[in-house]
MARGUFI-863939 format. One line per 2 residues: their letters; for each residue x, y, z of C-alpha. Coordinates in nm, 3 decimals. Example, Ala and Ser with C-alpha at 12.3 -4.5 7.8 and 13.67 -1.06 7.14 Angstrom:
<recs>
as) 1.230/-0.450/0.780; 1.367/-0.106/0.714
</recs>
This chain:
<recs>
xx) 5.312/-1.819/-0.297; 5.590/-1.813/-0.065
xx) 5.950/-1.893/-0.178; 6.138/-2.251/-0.236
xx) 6.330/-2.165/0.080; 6.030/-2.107/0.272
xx) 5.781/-2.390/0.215; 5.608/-2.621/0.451
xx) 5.788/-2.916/0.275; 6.127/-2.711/0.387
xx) 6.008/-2.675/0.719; 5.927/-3.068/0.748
xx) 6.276/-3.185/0.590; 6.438/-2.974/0.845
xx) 6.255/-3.118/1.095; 6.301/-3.531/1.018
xx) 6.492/-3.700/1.246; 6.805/-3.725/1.051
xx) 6.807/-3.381/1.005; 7.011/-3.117/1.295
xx) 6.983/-2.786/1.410; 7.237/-2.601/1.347
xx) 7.449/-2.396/1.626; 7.372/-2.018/1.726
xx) 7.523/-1.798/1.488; 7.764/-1.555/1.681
xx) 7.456/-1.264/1.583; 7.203/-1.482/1.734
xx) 7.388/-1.562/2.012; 7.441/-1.161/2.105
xx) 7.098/-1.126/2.051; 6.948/-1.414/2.284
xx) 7.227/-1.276/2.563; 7.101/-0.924/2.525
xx) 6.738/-1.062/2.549; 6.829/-1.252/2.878
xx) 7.037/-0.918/3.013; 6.785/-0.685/2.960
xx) 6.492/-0.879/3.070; 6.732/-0.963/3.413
xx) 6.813/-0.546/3.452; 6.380/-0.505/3.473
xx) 6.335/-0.753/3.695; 6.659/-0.547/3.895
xx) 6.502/-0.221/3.844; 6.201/-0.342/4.002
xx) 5.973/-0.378/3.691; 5.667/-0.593/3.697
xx) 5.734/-0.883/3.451; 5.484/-1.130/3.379
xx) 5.523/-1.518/3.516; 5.847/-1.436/3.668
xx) 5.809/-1.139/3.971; 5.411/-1.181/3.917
xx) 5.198/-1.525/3.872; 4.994/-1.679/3.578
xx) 4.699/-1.624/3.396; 4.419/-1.466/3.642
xx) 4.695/-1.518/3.954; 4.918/-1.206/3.776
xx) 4.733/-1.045/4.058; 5.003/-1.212/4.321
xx) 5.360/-1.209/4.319; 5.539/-1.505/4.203
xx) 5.736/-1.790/4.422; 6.103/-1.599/4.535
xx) 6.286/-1.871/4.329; 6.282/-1.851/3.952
xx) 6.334/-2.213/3.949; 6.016/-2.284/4.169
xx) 5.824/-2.083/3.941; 5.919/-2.217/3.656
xx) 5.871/-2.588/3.805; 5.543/-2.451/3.929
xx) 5.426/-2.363/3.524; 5.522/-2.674/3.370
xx) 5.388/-2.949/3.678; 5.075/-2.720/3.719
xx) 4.995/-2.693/3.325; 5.056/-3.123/3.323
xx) 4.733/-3.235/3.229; 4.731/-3.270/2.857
xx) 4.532/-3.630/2.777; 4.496/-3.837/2.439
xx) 4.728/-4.015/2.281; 5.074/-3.847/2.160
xx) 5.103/-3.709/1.845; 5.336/-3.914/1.644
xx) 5.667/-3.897/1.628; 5.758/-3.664/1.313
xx) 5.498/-3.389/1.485; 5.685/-3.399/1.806
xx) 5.973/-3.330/1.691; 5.864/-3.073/1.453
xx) 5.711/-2.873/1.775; 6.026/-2.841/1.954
xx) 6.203/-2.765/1.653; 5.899/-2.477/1.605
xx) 6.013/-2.391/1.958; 6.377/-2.345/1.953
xx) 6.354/-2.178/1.660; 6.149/-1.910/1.790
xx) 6.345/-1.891/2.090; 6.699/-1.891/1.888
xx) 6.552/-1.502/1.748; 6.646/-1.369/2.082
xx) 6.299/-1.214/2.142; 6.229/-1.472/2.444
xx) 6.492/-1.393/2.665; 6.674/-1.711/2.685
xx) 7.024/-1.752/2.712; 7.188/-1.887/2.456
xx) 7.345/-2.164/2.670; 6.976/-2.300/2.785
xx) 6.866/-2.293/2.427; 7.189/-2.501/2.375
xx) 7.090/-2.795/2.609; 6.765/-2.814/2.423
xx) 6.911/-2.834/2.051; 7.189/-3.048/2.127
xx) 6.910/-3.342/2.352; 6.696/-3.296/1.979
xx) 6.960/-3.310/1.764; 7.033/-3.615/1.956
xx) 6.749/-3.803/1.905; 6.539/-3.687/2.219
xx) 6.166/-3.636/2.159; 5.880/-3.567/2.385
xx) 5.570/-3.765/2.381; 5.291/-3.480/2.346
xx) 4.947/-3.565/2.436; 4.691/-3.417/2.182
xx) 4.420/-3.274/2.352; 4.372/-3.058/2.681
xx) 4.467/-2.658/2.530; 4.283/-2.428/2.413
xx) 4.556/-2.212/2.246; 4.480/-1.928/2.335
xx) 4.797/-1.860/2.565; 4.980/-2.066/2.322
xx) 4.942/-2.447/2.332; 5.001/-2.456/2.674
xx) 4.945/-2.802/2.839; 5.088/-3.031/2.510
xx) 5.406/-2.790/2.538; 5.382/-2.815/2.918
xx) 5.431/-3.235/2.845; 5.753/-3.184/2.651
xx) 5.857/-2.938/2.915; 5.793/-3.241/3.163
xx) 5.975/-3.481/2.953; 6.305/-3.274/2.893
xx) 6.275/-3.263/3.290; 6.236/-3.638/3.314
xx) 5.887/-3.672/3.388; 5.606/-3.849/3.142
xx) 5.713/-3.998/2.866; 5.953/-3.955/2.476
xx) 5.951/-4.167/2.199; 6.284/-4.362/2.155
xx) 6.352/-4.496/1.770; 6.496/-4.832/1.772
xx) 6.764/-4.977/1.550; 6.534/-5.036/1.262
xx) 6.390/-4.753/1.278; 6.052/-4.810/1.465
xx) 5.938/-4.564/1.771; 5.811/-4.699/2.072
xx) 5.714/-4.491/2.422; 5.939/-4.490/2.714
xx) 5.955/-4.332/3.027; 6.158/-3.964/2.950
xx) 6.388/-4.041/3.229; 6.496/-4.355/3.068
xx) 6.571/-4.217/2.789; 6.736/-3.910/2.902
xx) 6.945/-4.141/3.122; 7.004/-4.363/2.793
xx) 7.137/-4.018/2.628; 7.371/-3.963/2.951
xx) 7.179/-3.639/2.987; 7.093/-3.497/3.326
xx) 6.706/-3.397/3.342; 6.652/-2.958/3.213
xx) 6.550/-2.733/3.520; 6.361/-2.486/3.424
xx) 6.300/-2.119/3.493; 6.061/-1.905/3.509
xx) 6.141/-1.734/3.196; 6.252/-1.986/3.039
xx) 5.977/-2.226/3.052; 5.733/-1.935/2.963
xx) 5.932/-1.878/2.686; 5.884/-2.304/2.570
xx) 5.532/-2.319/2.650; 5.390/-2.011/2.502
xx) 5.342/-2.013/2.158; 5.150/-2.196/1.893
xx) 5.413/-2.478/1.782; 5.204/-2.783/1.868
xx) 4.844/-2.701/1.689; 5.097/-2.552/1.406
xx) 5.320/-2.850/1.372; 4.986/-3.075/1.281
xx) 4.890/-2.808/1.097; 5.163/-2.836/0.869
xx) 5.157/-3.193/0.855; 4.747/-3.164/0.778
xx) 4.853/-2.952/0.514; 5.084/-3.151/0.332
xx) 4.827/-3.441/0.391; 4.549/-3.229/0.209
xx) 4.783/-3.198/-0.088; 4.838/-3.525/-0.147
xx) 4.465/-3.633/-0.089; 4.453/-3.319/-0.345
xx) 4.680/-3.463/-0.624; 4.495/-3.839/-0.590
xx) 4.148/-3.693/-0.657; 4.300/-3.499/-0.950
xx) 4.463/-3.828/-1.083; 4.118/-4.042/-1.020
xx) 3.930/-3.757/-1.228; 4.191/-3.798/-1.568
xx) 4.153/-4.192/-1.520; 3.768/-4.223/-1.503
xx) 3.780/-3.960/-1.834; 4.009/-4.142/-1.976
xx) 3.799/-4.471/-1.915; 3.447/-4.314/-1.938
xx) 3.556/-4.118/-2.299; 3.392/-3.834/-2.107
xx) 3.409/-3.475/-2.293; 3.813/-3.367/-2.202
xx) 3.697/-2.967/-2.289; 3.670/-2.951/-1.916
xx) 4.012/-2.932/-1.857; 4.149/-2.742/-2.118
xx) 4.432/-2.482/-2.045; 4.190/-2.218/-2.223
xx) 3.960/-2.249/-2.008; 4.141/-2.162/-1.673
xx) 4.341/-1.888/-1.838; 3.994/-1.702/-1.942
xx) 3.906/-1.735/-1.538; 4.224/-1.656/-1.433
xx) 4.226/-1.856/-1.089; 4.563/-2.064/-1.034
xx) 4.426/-2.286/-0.870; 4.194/-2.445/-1.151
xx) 4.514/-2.390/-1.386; 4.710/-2.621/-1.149
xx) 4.422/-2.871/-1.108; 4.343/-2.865/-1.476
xx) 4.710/-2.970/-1.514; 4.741/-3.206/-1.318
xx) 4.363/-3.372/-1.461; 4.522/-3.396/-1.808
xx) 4.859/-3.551/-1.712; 4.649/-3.914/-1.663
xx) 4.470/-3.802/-2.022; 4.572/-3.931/-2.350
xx) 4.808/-3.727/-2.540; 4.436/-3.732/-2.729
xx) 4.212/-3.830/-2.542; 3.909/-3.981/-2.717
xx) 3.550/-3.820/-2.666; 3.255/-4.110/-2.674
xx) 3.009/-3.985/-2.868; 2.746/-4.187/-2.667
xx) 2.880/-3.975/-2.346; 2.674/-3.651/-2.293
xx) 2.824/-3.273/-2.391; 2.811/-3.132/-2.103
xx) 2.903/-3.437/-1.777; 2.772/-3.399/-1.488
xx) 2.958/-3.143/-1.245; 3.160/-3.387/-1.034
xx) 3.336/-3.490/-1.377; 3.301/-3.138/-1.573
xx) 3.354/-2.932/-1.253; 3.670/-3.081/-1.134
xx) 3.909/-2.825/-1.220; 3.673/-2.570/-1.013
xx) 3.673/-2.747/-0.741; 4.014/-2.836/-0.624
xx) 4.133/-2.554/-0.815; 3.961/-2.324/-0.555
xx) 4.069/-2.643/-0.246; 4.444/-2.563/-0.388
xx) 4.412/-2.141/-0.367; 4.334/-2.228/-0.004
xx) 4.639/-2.441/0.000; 4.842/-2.177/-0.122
xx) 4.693/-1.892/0.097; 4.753/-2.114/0.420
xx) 5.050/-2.209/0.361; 5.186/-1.849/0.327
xx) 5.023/-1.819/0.700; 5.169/-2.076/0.839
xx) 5.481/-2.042/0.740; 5.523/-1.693/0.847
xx) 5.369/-1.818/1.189; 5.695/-2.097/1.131
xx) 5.930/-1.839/1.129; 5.819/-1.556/1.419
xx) 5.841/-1.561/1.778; 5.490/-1.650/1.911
xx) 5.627/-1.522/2.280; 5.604/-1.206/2.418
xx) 5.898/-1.068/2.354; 6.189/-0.887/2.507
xx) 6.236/-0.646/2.172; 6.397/-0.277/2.150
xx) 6.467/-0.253/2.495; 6.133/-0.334/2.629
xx) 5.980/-0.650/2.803; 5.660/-0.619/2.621
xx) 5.298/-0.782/2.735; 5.070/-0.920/2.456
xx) 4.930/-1.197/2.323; 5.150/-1.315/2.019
xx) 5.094/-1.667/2.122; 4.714/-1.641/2.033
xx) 4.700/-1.943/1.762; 4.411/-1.715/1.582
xx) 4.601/-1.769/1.249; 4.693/-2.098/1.261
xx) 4.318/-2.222/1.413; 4.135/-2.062/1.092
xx) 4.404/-2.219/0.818; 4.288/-2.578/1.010
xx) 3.917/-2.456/0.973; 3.931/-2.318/0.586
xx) 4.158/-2.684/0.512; 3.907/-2.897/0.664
xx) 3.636/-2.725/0.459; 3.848/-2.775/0.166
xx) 3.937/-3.145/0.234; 3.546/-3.203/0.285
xx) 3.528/-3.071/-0.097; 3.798/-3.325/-0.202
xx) 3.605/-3.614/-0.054; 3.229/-3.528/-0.128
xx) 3.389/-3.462/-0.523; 3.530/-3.844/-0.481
xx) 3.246/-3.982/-0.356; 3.035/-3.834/-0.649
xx) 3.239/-3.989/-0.878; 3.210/-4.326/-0.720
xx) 2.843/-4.246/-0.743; 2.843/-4.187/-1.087
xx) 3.040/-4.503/-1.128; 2.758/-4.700/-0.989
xx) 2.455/-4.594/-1.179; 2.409/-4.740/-1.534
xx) 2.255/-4.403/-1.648; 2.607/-4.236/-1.589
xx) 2.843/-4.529/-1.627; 2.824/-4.553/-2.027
xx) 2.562/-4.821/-1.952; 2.769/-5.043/-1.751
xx) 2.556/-5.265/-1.503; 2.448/-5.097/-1.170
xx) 2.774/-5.125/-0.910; 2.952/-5.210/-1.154
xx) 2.916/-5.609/-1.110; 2.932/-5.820/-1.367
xx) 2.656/-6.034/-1.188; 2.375/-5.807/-1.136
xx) 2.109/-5.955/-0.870; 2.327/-6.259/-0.807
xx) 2.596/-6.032/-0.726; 2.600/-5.687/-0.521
xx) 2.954/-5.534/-0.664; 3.015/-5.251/-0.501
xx) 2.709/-5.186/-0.322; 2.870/-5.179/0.010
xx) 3.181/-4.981/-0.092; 2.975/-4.685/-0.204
xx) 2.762/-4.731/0.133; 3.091/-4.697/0.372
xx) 3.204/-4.474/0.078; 2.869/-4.207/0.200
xx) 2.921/-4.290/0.556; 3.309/-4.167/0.577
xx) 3.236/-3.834/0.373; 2.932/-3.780/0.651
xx) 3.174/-3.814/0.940; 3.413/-3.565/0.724
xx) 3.159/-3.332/0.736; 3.092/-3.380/1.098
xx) 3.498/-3.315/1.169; 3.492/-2.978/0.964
xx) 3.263/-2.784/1.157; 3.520/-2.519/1.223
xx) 3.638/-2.551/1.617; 3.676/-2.209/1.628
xx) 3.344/-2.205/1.631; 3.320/-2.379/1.979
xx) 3.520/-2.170/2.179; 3.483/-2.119/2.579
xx) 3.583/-1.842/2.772; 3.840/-1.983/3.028
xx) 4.107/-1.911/3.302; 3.841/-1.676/3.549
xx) 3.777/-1.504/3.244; 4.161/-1.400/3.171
xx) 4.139/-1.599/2.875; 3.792/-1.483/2.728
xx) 3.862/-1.532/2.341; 4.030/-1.834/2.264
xx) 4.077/-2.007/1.860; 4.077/-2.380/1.998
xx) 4.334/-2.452/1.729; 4.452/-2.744/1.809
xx) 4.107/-2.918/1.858; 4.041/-2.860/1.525
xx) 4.368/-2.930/1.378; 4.327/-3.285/1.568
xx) 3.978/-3.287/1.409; 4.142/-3.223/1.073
xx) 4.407/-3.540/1.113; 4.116/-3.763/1.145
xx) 3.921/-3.653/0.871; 4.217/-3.697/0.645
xx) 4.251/-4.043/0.751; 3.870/-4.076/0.620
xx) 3.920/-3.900/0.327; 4.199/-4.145/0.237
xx) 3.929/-4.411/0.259; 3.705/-4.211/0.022
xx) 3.998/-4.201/-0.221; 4.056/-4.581/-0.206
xx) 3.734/-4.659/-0.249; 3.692/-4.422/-0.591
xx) 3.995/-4.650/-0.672; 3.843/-4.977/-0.586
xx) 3.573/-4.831/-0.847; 3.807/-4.703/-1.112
xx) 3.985/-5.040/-1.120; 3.636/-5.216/-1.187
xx) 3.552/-5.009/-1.474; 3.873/-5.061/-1.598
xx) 3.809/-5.466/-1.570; 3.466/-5.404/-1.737
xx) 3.554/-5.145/-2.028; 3.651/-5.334/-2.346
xx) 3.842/-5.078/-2.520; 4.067/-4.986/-2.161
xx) 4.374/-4.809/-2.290; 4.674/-4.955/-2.161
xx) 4.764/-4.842/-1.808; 5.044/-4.737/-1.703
xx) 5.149/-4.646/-1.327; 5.000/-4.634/-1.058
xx) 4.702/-4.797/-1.262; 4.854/-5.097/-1.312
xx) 4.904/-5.168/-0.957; 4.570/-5.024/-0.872
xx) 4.490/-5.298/-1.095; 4.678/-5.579/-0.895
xx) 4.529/-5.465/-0.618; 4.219/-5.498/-0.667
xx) 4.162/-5.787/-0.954; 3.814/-5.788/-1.164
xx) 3.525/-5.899/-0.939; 3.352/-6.236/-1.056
xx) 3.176/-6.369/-0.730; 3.159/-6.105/-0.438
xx) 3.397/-6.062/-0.172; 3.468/-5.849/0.092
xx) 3.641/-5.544/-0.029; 3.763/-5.382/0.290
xx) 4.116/-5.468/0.245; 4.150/-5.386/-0.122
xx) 3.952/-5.015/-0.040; 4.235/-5.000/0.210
xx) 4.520/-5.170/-0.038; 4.388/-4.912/-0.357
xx) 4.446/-4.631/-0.114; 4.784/-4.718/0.008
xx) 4.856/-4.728/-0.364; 4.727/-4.379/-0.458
xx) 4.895/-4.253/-0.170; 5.213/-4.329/-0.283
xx) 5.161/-4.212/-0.595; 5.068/-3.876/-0.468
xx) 5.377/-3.882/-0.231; 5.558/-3.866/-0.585
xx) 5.311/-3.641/-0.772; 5.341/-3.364/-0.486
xx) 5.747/-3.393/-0.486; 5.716/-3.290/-0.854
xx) 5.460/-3.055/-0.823; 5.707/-2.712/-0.839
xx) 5.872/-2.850/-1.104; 5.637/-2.895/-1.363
xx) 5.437/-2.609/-1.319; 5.286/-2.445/-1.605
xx) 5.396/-2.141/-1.763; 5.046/-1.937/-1.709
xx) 5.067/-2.098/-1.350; 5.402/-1.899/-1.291
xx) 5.282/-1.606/-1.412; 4.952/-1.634/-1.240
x) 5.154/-1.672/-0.933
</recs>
């Protein structure tokens, strides 16, 4: 597990938009300037250096335009067709932080006054629009990175927050003008240095991950409640039995089952010994969804905190291919197999929540009006239907790859197609989650001997009031999730905090 200091939650606080980056140290300062010299003394001596005395991609073959500043304009403008809509706000921001922190290492050869420009127009509010598809990241994101490269340059488009706080799209020249900022030029080196690298399919990434979580902690919750209501067998989720395994991840989702349990939770002996596995095997499986949490975060953020440039380092200008988003394309693949698990778990609970055999002989949908009414026939149906489309959106992208660029780019991870893929199948999975809550709120209104409930099951409750007649339920799928969600925002802030002891050590 990596450190406090060193978490993806860290990395998004430092990247909201009251937060600031802080000046160059004097050391990184030295070391950006001596990246910059040295990389200006090979290009002197006569040394062949990528993108700046030779072109791009497949066109290395040719020597690049006399002017660095033609070149550089040449990379950006030529790279400009990212398409889709922009990724919102927080992400953008969180790329070109990704960006200049990489760059501040010294490894990219920027000077330290460049890098400058760029902290001080973010630190002042100034954020690219970034289109979301159009890269295959394999020489970094390159045409989403090319975009903010074109906005800090005055062309395309940045979000501007207004006085209460909403974003809206404006032209980037307008708003740099609204800053009193001239428009960046770029090098060649320098815009190299911004637009290869993996910072845009590993900014969603880490908000897709943080997303996961909390989809993570709601399940969890859901499971304790329907125990609690069902008076299913609460065995399942003792302490003993994750320490005999030995897997912190099931000792973390046990947990976090029996904090919505009774202090004693009461076993109905009409329930069976042994419930079926999307009750009984909870702890199993998102136990083994939050190991693959854990093990991609540790990925990403080490990806957070290199330089995913080719880098100026020990004297050399060395060629590679650090920007290759390899590591950050499988961590979107394994978490959209894991999120699938979340939601498929969730919608066999909702399942079970429908049929009298497994409901503790409730009627079927849980309607109090069987025949006359439908209940929550059509909730379970949309239920199926979003989990399918889930499934659809976690066939791993990297997967799909294309050999591209004449060939020069023959392996590529498609990262950031499937950490767009990923976004939208949280957004279903959401649904999922507030339709097991419409559900869980309807037992509740149909189980006598309900303990009393406190938070968020009271507002669940609210939100979604006992059905008598039915009535579309859209809104109140939509409402129950909105409630759970902010629940888990809470749950997953307190999640270091109460860990168990045999979680600590496990870890």
């Amino acid at each position: 597990m990596t450190s406090p200091e060193q978490t993806l939650d860290s990395i998004a606080a430092r990247t909201r938009w009251d937060a600031r980056l802080p000046d160059c140290t004097p050391a990184e300062a030295a070391r950006m300037r001596a990246g910059a010299t040295l990389l200006a003394k090979a290009v002197a001596d006569g040394q062949e250096v990528y993108g700046v005395t030779r072109g791009f991609g497949p066109l290395v073959a040719f020597p690049a335009a006399e002017s660095g500043f033609e070149q550089g304009s040449g990379l950006i403008a030529h790279l400009g067709t990212a398409q889709g809509r922009p990724l919102p706000p927080d992400v953008c921001r969180t790329v070109v932080w990704l960006r200049l922190t990489g760059m501040r290492q010294g490894y990219s050869a920027t000077a330290p006054e460049f890098w400058a420009v760029l902290a001080d127009l973010w630190n002042r509010g100034f954020t690219p629009a970034i289109p979301r598809d159009g890269t295959v990241s394999a020489s970094g994101d390159l045409q989403p990175l090319a975009a903010a490269a074109l906005a800090f340059a005055g062309t395309g488009e940045a979000w501007e927050r207004g006085p209460g706080g909403d974003w809206r799209l404006r032209p980037a020249a307008d708003v740099l003008r609204g800053l009193g900022a001239a428009p960046v030029e770029w090098s060649a080196r320098e815009a190299l240095s911004f637009v290869n690298g993996s910072s845009v399919s590993l900014a969603v990434t880490i908000a897709n991950h943080r997303a996961v979580r909390r989809v993570t902690h709601a399940a969890a919750a859901l499971t304790g409640r329907l125990v609690t209501l069902l008076g299913a067998n609460p065995q399942a989720y003792s302490p003993a039995l994750s320490r005999v395994r030995g897997q912190r991840g099931q000792m973390t989702a046990a947990r976090l089952v029996r904090a919505h349990l009774p202090a004693e939770p009461r076993w109905n002996p009409a329930r069976p010994l042994q419930e079926p596995y999307s009750l009984r095997c909870a702890p199993q499986v998102l136990g083994a969804v939050w190991d693959q949490l854990d093990a991609a975060e540790e990925v990403l953020v080490r990806e957070a905190a290199g330089c995913t440039d080719n880098p100026v380092f020990d004297g050399e200008v060395l060629h590679g291919g650090n920007f290759h988003a390899m590591p950050v394309g499988l961590c979107s693949d394994q978490l959209a197999l894991a999120l699938h698990q979340v939601a498929f778990l969730a919608d066999r609970q909702l399942a079970l929540l429908c049929a009298s055999e497994t409901n503790g002989g409730l009627p079927p949908m849980l309607t109090p009006r069987p025949g006359a009414g439908s209940g929550l026939a059509g909730v379970q149906l949309s239920a199926t239907s979003f989990t399918s489309r889930i499934r659809q959106l976690a066939a791993p992208a990297s997967l799909t790859a294309l050999p591209a660029n004449n060939g020069n780019q023959d392996h590529v991870p498609m990262a950031l197609n499937g950490a767009n893929a990923l976004t939208e199948a949280v957004d279903l999975a959401w649904l999922v989650i507030g339709s097991l809550g419409v559900g869980a709120a309807q037992l509740a209104a149909l189980t006598p001997d309900a303990p009393a409930a406190g938070e968020p099951w009271a507002a669940l409750a609210a939100a979604c009031p006992p059905l008598g007649r039915d009535r579309p339920l859209a809104a109140e799928v939509r409402a129950a999730r909105d409630v759970l969600a902010a629940a888990a925002d809470g749950w997953t802030a307190a999640e270091g905090a109460d860990r168990a002891p045999e979680e600590a050590v496990a870890r």
